[in-house]
Structure formats: structure tokens, C-alpha cells
C-alpha positions as CSV (number, residue, x, y, z in Angstrom):
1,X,0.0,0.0,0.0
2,X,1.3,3.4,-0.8
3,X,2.2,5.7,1.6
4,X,0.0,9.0,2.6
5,X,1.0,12.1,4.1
6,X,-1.2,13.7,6.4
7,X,-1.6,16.5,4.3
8,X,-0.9,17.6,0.9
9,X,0.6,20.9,0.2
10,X,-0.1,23.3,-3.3
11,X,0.8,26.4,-4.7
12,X,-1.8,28.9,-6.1
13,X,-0.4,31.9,-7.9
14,X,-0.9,35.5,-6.8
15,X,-2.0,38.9,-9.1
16,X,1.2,40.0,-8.7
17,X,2.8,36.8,-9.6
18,X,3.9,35.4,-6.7
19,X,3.2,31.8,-5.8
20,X,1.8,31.1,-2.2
21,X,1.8,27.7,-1.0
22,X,-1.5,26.1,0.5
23,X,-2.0,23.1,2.4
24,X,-5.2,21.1,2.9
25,X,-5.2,17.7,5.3
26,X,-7.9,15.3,5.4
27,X,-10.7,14.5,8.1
28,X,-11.8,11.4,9.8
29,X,-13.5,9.7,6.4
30,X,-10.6,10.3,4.4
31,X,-11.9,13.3,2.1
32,X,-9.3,16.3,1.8
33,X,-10.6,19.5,3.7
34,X,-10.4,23.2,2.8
35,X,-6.9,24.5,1.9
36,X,-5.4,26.9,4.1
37,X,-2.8,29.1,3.7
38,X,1.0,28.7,4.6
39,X,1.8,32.2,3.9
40,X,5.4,30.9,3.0
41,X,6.8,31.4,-0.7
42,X,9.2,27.9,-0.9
43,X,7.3,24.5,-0.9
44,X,9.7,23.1,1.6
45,X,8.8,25.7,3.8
46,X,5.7,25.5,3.9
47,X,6.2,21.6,4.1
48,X,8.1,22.2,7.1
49,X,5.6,24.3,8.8
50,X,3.0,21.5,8.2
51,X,5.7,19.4,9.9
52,X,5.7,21.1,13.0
53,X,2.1,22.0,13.3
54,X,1.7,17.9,13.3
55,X,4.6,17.3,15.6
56,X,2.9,20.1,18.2
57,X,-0.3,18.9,17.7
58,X,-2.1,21.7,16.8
59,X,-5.5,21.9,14.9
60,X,-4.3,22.2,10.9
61,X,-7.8,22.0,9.6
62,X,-11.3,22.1,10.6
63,X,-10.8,18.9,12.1
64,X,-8.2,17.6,14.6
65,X,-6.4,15.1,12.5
66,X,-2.9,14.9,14.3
């Protein structure tokens, strides 16, 4: 079986041409919920921020997934 992050991360592209990355994890069912920003510029930053939100624990979505 392949493996599965707990969240995916994306990039959507600003007016002005700048590309913010966006993250969206997945609730209890296994459906992906709403993407919410990283505010970060780099994909592996906002990777890494994803990263430690799972490692603290926090909320990332509208559901408690870690």
C-alpha cells in the first residue's frame, strides 16, 4: 500500500505573480478539507511548517487530524 502524508501541500499563484503555497489535510473519512494558507513562498517551507504543526499537535484543519 502506498504511503500517505497527512496533508498535501499546493501552490496557487498571486496577481502579482507570486506563488503562495497552500495546504489542505484530510478529516476522519478520508476526504481532503479546505486548503489553508502557509503564507510561506518555498514549498519546503511551507512543508516544514506543516511538519511542526503535526509534531505540536495543533488543529491544521477544521478537524483535529494529528
Amino acid at each position: 500500500m502506498k504511503y500517505r502524508e497527512p496533508f498535501t501541500v499546493f501552490s496557487r499563484k498571486l496577481k502579482s505573480a507570486k506563488r503562495v503555497w497552500y495546504y489542505q489535510t484530510y478529516d476522519q473519512k478520508g476526504h481532503r478539507t479546505s486548503a489553508l494558507s502557509t503564507g510561506q513562498l518555498t514549498k519546503s517551507a511551507a512543508r516544514a511548517i506543516c511538519r511542526t504543526l503535526e509534531k505540536e499537535g495543533n488543529q491544521v484543519g477544521p478537524y483535529d487530524i494529528f
